[in-house]
N, C-alpha and C positions, 0 to 999 in steps of 0.2 A: 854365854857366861864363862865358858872353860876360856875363849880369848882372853876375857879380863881378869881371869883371874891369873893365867900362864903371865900378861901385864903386868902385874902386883907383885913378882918374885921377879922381875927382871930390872937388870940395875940400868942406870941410863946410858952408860955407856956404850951397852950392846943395844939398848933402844935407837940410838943414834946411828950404829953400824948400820944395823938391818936394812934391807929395802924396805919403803913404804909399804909395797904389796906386803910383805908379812911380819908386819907390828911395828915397823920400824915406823920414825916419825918424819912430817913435812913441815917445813917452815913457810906459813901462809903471812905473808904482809898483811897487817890491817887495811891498806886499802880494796885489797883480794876481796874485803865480808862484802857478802849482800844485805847484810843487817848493821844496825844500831849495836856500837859497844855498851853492858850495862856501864851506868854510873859509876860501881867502885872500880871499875879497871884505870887506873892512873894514865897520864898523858906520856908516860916514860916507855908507855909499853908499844914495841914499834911491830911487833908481828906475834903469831900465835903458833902453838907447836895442835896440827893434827894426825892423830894415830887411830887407825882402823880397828876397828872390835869386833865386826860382825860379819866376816869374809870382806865383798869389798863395799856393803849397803850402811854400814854405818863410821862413822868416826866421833873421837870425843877430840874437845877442841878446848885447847886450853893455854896456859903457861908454869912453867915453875917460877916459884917465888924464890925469893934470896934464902930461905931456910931450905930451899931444894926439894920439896914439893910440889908435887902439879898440881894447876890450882882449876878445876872441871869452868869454862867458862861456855862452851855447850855440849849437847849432848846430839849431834845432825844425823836421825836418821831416813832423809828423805835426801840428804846431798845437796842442800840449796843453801847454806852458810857461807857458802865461799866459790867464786867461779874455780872450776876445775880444767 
């Protein structure tokens, strides 16, 4: 939890700098998933932002929306969301 919450106070900016390894984010193409997009994800949406919360066993996998909030579209703690 102290990842996510250290996540919550950091602006995107520096979320974008960081390496991957430590909280920074990855830009996963939609065809990357091993899974089904839910329904309300719109057709405009071409790739997903994932970022690590749990050393390296979890990631939350998501987008920002136009009002610039990340919007949780999973939550992979088993690593099988997306080929790595």
């Amino acid at each position: 939890m102290v990842r996510l919450e250290d996540l919550s106070r950091t602006d995107w900016n520096e979320i974008q700098l960081r390496p991957k390894e430590q909280g920074g984010s990855e830009k996963i193409p939609i065809s990357a998933l091993n899974c089904n997009l839910p329904n309300s994800i719109s057709d405009d949406i071409e790739s997903l932002l994932s970022i690590r919360f749990a050393n390296t066993s979890g990631r939350i996998i998501g987008f920002r929306g136009s009002d610039g909030l990340f919007n949780v579209v999973y939550i992979d703690i088993s690593l099988s969301v997306y080929r790595h």
